[in-house]
ROVEXDREN-162838 format. One record per residue (C-alpha): residue number from 1; residue in one letter; x, y, z. Coordinates in steps of 0.25 Angstrom, whole numbers, plus 5000, padded with zeros to 4 digits. Layout:
# ROVEXDREN-162838
(NUM; 'A'; (X; Y; Z))
...
***
This chain:
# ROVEXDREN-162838
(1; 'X'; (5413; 5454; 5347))
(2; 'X'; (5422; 5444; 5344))
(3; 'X'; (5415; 5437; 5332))
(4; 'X'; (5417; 5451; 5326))
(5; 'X'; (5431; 5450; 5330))
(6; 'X'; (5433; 5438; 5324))
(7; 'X'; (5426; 5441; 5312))
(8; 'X'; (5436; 5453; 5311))
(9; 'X'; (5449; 5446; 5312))
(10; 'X'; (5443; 5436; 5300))
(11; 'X'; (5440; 5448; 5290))
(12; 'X'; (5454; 5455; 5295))
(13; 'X'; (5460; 5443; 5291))
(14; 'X'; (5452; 5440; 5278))
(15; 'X'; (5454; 5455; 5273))
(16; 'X'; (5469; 5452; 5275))
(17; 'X'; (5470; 5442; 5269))
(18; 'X'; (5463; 5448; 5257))
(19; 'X'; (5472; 5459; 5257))
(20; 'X'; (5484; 5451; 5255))
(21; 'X'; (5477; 5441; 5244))
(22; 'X'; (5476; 5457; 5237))
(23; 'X'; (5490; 5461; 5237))
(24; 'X'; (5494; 5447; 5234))
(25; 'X'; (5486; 5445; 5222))
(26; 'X'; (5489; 5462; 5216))
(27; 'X'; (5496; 5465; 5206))
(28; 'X'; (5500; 5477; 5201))
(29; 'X'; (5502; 5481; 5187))
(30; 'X'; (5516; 5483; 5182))
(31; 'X'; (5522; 5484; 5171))
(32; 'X'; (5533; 5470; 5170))
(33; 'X'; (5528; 5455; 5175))
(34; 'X'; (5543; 5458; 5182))
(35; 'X'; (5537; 5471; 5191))
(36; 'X'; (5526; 5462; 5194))
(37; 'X'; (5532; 5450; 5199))
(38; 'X'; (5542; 5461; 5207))
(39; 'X'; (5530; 5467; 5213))
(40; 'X'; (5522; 5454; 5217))
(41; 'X'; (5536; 5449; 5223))
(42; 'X'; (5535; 5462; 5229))
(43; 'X'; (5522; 5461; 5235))
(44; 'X'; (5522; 5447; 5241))
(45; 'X'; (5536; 5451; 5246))
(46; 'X'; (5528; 5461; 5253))
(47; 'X'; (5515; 5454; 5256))
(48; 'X'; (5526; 5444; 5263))
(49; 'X'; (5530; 5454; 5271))
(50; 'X'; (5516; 5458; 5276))
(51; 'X'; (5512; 5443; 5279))
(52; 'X'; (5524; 5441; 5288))
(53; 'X'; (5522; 5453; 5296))
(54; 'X'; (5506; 5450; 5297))
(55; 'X'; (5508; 5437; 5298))
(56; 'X'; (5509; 5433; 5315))
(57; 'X'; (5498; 5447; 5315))
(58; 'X'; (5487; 5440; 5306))
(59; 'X'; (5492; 5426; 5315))
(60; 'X'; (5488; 5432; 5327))
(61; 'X'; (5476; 5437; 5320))
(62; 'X'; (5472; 5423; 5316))
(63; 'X'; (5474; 5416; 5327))
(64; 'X'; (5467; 5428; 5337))
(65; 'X'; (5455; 5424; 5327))
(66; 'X'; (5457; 5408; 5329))
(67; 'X'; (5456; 5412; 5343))
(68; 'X'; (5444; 5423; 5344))
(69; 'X'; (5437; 5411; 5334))
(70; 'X'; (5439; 5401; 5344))
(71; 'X'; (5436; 5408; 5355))
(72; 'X'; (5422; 5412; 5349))
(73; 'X'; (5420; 5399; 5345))
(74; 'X'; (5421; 5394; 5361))
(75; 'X'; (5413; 5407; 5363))
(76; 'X'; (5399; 5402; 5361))
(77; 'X'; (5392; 5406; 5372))
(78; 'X'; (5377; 5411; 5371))
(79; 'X'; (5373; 5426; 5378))
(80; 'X'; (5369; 5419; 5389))
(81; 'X'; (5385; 5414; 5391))
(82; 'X'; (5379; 5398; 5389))
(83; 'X'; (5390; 5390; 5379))
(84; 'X'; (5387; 5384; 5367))
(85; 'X'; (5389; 5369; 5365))
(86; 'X'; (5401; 5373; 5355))
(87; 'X'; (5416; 5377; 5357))
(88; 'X'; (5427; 5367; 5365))
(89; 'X'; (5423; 5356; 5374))
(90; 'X'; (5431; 5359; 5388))
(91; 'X'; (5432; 5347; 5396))
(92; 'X'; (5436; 5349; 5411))
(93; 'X'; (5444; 5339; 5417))
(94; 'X'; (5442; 5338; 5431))
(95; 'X'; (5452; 5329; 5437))
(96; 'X'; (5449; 5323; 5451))
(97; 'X'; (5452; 5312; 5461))
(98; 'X'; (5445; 5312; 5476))
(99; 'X'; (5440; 5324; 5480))
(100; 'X'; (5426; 5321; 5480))
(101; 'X'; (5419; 5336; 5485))
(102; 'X'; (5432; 5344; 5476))
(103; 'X'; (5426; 5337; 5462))
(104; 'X'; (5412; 5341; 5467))
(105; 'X'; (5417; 5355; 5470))
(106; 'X'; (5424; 5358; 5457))
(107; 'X'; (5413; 5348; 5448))
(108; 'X'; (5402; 5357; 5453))
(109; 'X'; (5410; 5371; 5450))
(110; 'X'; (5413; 5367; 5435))
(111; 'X'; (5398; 5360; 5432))
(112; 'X'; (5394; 5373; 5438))
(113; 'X'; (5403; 5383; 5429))
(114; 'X'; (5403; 5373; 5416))
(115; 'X'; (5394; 5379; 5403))
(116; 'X'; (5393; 5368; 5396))
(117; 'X'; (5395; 5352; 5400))
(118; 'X'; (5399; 5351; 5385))
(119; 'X'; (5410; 5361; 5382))
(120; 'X'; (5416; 5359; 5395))
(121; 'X'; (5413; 5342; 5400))
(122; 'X'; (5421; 5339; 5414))
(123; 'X'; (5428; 5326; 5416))
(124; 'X'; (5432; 5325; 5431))
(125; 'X'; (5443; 5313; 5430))
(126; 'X'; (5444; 5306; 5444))
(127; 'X'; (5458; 5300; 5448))
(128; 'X'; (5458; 5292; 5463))
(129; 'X'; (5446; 5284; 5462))
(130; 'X'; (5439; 5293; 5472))
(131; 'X'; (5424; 5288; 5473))
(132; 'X'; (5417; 5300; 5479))
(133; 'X'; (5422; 5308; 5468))
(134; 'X'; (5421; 5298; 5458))
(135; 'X'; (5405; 5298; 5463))
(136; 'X'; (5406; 5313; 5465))
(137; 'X'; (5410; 5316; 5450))
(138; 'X'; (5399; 5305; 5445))
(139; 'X'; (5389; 5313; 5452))
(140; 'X'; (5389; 5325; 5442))
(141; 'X'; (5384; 5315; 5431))
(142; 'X'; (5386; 5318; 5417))
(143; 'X'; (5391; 5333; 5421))
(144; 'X'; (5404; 5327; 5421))
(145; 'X'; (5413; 5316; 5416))
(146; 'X'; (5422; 5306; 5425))
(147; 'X'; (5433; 5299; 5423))
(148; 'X'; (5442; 5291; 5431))
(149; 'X'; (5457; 5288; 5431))
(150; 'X'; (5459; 5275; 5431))
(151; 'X'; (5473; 5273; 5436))
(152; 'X'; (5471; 5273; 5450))
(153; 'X'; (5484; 5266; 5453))
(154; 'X'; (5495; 5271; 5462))
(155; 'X'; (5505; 5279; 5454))
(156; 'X'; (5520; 5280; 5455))
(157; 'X'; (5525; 5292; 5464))
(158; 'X'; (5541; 5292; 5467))
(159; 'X'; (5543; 5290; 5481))
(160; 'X'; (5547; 5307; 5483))
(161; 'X'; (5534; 5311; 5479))
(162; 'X'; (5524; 5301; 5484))
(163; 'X'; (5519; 5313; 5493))
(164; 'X'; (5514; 5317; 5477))
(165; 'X'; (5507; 5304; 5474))
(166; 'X'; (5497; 5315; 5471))
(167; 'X'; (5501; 5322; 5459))
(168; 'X'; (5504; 5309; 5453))
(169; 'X'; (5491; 5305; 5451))
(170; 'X'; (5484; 5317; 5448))
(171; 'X'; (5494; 5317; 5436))
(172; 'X'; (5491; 5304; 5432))
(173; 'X'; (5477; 5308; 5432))
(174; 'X'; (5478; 5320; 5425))
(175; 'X'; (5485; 5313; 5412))
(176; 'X'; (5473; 5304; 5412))
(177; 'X'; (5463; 5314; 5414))
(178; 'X'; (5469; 5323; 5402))
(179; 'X'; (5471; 5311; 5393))
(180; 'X'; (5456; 5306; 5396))
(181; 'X'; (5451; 5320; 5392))
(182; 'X'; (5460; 5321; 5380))
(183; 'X'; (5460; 5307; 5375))
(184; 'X'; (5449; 5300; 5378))
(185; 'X'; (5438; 5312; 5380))
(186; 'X'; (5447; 5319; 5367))
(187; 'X'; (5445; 5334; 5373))
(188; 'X'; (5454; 5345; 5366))
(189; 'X'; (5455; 5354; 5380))
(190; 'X'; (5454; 5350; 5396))
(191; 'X'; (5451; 5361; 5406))
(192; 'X'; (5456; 5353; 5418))
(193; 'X'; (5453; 5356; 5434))
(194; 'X'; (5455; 5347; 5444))
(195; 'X'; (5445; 5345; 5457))
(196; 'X'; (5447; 5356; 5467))
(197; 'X'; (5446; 5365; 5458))
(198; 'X'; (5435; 5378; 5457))
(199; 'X'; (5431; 5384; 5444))
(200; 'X'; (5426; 5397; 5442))
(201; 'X'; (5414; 5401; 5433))
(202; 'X'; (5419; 5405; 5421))
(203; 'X'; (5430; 5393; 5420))
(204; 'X'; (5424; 5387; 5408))
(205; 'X'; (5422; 5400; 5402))
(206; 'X'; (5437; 5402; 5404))
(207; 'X'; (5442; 5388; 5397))
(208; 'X'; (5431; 5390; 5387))
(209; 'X'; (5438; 5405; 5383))
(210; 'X'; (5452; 5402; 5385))
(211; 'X'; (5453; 5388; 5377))
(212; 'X'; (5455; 5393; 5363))
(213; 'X'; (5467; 5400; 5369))
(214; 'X'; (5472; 5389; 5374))
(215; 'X'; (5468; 5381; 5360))
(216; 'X'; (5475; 5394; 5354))
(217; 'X'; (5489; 5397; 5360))
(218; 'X'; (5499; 5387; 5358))
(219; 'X'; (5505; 5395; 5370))
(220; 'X'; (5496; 5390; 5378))
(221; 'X'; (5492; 5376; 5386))
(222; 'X'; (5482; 5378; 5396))
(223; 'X'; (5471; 5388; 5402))
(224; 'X'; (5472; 5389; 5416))
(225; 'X'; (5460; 5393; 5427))
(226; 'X'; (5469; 5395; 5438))
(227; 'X'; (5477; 5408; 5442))
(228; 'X'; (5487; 5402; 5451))
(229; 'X'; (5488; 5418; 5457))
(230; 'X'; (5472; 5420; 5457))
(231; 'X'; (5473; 5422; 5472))
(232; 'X'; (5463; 5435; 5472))
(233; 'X'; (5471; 5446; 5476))
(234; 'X'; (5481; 5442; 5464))
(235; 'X'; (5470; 5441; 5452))
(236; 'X'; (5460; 5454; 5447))
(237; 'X'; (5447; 5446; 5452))
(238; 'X'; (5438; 5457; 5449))
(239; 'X'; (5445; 5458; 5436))
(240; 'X'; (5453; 5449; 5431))
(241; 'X'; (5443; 5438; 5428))
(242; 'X'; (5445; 5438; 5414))
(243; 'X'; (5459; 5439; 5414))
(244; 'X'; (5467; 5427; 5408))
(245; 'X'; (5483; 5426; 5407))
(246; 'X'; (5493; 5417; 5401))
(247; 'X'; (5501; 5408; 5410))
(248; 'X'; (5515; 5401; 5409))
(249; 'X'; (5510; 5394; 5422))
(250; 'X'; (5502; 5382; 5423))
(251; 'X'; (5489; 5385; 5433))
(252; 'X'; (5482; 5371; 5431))
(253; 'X'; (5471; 5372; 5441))
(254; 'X'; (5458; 5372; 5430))
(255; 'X'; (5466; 5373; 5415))
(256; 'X'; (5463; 5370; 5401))
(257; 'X'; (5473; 5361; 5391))
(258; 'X'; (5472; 5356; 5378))
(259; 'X'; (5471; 5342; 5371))
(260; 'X'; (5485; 5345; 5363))
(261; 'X'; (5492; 5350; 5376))
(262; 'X'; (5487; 5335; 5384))
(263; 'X'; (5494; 5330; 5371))
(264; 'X'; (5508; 5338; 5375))
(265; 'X'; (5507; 5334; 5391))
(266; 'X'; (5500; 5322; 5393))
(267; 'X'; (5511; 5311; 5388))
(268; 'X'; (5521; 5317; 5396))
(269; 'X'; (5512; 5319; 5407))
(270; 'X'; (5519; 5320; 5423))
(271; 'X'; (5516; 5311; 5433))
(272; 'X'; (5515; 5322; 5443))
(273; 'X'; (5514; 5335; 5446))
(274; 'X'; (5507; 5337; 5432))
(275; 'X'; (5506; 5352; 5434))
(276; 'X'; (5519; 5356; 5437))
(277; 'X'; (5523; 5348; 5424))
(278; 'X'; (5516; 5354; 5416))
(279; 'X'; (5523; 5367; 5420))
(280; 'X'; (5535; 5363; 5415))
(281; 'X'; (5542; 5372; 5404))
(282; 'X'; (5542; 5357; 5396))
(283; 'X'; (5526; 5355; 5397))
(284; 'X'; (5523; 5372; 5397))
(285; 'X'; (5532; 5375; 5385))
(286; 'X'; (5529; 5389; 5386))
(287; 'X'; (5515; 5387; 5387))
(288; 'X'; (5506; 5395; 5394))
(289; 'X'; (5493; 5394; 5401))
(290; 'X'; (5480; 5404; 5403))
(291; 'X'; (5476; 5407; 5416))
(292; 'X'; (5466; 5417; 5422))
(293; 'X'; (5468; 5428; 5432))
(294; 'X'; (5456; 5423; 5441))
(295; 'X'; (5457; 5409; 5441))
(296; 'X'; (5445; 5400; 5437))
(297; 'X'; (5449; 5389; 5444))
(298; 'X'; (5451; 5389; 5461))
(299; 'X'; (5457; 5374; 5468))
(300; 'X'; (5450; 5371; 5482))
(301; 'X'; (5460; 5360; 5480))
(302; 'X'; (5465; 5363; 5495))
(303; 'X'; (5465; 5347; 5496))
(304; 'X'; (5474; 5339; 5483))
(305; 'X'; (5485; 5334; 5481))
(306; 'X'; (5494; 5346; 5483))
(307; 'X'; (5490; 5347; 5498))
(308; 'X'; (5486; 5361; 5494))
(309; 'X'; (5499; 5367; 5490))
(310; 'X'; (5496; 5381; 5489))
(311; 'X'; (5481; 5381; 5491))
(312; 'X'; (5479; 5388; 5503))
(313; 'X'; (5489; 5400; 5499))
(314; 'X'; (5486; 5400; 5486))
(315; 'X'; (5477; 5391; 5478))
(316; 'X'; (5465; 5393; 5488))
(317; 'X'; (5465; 5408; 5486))
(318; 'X'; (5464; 5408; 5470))
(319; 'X'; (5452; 5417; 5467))
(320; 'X'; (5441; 5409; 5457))
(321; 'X'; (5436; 5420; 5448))
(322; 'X'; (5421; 5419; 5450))
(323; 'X'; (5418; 5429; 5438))
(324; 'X'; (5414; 5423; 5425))
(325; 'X'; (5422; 5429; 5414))
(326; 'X'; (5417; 5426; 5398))
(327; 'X'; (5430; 5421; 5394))
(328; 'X'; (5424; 5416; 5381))
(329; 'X'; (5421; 5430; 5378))
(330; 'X'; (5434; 5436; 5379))
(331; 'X'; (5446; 5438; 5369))
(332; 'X'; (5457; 5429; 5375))
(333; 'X'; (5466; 5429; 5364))
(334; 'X'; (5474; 5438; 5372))
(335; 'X'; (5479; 5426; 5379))
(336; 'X'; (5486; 5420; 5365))
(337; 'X'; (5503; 5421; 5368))
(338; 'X'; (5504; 5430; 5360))
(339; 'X'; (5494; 5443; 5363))
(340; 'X'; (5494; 5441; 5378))
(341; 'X'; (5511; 5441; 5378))
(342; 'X'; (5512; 5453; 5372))
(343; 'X'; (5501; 5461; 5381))
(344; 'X'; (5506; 5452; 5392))
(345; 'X'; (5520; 5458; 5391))
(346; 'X'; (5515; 5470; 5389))
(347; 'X'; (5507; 5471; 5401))
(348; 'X'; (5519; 5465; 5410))
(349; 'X'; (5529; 5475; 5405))
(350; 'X'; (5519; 5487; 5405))
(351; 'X'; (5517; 5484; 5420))
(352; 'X'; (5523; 5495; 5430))
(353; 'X'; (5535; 5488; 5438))
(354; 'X'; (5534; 5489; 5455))
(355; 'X'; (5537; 5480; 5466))
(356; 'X'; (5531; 5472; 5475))
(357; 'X'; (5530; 5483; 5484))
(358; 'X'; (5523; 5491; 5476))
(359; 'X'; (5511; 5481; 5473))
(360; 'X'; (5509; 5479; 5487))
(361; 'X'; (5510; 5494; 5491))
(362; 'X'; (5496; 5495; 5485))
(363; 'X'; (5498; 5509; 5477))
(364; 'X'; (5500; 5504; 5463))
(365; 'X'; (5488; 5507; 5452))
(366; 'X'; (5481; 5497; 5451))
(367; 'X'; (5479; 5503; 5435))
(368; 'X'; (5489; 5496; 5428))
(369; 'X'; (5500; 5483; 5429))
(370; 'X'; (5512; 5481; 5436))
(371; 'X'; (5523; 5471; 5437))
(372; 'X'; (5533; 5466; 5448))
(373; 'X'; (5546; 5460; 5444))
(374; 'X'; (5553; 5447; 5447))
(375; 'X'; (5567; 5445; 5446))
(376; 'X'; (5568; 5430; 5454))
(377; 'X'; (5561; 5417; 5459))
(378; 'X'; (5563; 5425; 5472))
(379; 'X'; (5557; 5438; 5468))
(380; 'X'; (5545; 5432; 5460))
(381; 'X'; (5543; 5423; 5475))
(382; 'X'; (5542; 5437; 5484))
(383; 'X'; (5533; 5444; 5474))
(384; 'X'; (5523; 5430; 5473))
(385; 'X'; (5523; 5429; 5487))
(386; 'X'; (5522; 5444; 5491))
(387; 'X'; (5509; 5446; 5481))
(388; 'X'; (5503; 5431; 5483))
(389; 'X'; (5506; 5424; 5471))
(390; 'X'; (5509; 5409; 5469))
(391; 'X'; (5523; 5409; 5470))
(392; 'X'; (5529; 5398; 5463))
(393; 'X'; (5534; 5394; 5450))
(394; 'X'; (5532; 5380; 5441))
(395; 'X'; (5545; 5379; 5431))
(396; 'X'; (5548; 5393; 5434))
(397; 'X'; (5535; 5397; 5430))
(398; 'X'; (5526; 5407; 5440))
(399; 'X'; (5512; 5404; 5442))
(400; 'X'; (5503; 5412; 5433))
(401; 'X'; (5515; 5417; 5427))
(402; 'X'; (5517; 5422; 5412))
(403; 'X'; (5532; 5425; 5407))
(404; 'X'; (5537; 5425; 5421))
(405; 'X'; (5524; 5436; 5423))
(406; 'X'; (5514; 5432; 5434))
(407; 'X'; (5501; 5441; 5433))
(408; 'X'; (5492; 5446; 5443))
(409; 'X'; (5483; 5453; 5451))
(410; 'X'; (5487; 5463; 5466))
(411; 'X'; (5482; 5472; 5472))
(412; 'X'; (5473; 5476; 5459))
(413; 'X'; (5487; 5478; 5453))
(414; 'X'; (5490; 5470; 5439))
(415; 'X'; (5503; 5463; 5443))
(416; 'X'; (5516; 5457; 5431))
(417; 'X'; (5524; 5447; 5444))
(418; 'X'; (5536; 5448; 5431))
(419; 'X'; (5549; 5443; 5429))
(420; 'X'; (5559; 5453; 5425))
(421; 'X'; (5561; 5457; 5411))
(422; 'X'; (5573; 5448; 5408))
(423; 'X'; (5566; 5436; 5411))
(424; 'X'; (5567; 5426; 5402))
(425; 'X'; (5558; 5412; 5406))
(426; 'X'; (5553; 5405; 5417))
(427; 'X'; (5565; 5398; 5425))
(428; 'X'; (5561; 5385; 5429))
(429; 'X'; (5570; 5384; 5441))
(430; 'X'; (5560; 5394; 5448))
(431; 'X'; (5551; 5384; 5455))
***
């Protein structure tokens, strides 16, 4: 179906094109070389006119057949749903330090799930010097590669925030692991997952699908697994599997970035709190990510170096979808900025107004959309916390949320969390 698609598009394009080559090159007879040059002024004036106003259609055009193209040349899957040896090389960078039966756990989960060892090679980079997950990650053999971070050293932490050591060293480890990937083993992409992390069946399927978006849609810098709202009562499990939205948010937790995007961040690196930084308005720049409404990713990372902020109230109760979803033979392109805007718009402003009293009186259809309004920081906290969803906000920016919008599932009701219509941008004082 979609190689006669493509196929389509192409002799649309071509008979176009020939179209055009035909009105340029006519000439009517008349009866002065005056009239005629008055006439062929007349129709390139015109055939100007045309080309403007076909102009960003035929681009769209174009660049939706770049995309199908690429798409199907990932796609290369036999009947049996086996890859193919060709399309991108994936590499997952599993990042670790001593937690000996967590890197066993989350090994054994992605060997289990991976298609192929040579699309998508796993590079587990130990920080800490740990021998019995050194030994642990050696005993997979050639499975997997290893490699070691070789500055041990203690690092400099100010005095306020020594209780933080922590996240100063897993962002110096992160800047060696990425540059050892994209320097020294040369990849074009990284999906990255740290050690305490479950993967669900279809997660190569999913990066595999959603990477020539990514390669695509300047608009967007990374694919994300993770669904910060994925708790089970607040996503359509039964479904909602193949669901896929844009995000202004950065989930991390199992994401995908691009050789040219390590080229942006990585000189300017932080030395802590590495994800919070790239959060910033300075480092997002009106970027978004992908993200899915059932997560692909679950962390039993009760036990790190955030002491299990949020873990047992909301991070623990995320659901890991455990329905495989063909992602490779779907048409994504409705993720590019510009289609999924518009019908995203749409959607929200199409969506029947009530109040958070209507949602949880239980008698709303359950047949179409609606949308609760936020007016403050106040008011988006007493909706978030009455209906269970992560209530916080990085640079003023909601979790999962898109143009102020946060998306969701309640009650087997559609539900817009939206700003009012004068909203205007994320303010970054709501924090």
């Amino acid at each position: 179906m979609r190689k006669k698609q493509v196929l389509l598009l192409k002799v649309g394009v071509v008979v176009w094109i020939c179209i055009l080559c035909v009105l340029f090159i006519h000439k009517p007879t008349t009866p002065s070389s005056s009239q005629k040059s008055q006439d062929l002024s007349n129709q390139l004036d015109k055939l100007e006119d045309e080309l403007n106003g076909q102009s960003e259609f035929y681009n769209g055009l174009l660049d939706k057949l770049r995309i199908i193209q690429q798409h199907e040349e990932s796609n290369n899957g036999d009947a049996d749903g086996s890859l193919h040896q060709e399309g991108p090389v994936l590499p997952v960078l599993l990042i670790a330090c001593n937690r000996e039966s967590a890197v066993r756990r989350s090994l054994d989960l992605l060997l289990k799930y991976r298609p192929s060892q040579e699309r998508f090679p796993i590079i587990v980079s130990q920080d800490c010097g740990h021998r019995p997950t050194r030994e642990a990650i050696e005993s997979y053999g050639d499975k997997v590669t290893l490699i070691q971070q070789p500055d041990l050293s203690e690092i400099e932490v100010p005095l306020k925030e020594k209780k933080f050591k922590g996240y100063f060293l897993i962002s110096r480890h992160y800047k060696w692991a990425l540059n050892q990937i994209f320097q020294k083993f040369n990849y074009e992409v990284v999906i990255i997952v740290e050690d305490d992390l479950d993967v669900a069946p279809d997660f190569f399927e999913y990066f595999l699908a959603t990477y020539p978006i990514l390669r695509a849609d300047p608009t967007l810098w990374c694919v994300s697994a993770w669904n910060d709202n994925g708790k089970p009562e607040l996503v359509d499990v039964k479904n909602g599997t193949n669901l896929l939205y844009r995000t202004d948010f950065f989930p991390g937790l199992g994401w995908m970035m691009t050789k040219d995007l390590w080229k942006e961040l990585g000189p300017k690196w932080p030395r802590s709190y590495w994800d919070d930084w790239v959060r910033a308005p300075e480092q997002r720049a009106d970027r978004a990510c992908i993200r899915p409404e059932v997560s692909r990713t679950r962390t039993f990372g009760k036990k790190g170096v955030s002491n299990g902020l949020f873990y047992e109230k909301h991070l623990k109760q995320i659901h890991l979808s455990n329905i495989y979803t063909p992602f490779t033979k779907l048409n994504l392109t409705y993720l590019i900025k510009d289609q999924y805007d518009l019908a995203f718009q749409r959607s929200v402003q199409a969506s029947q107004v009530v109040s958070i009293g209507d949602v949880k009186a239980g008698r709303l259809n359950k047949s179409i959309s609606y949308r609760l309004i936020y007016h403050t920081k106040d008011n988006f906290k007493k909706i978030t916390k009455s209906l269970g969803l992560m209530d916080d906000f990085r640079a003023g920016v909601p979790r999962t949320g898109y143009k102020g919008v946060i998306t969701f599932f309640h009650r087997g009701l559609r539900l817009h969390l939206s700003p009012g219509n004068n909203w205007n941008g994320y303010n970054p004082s709501w924090s």
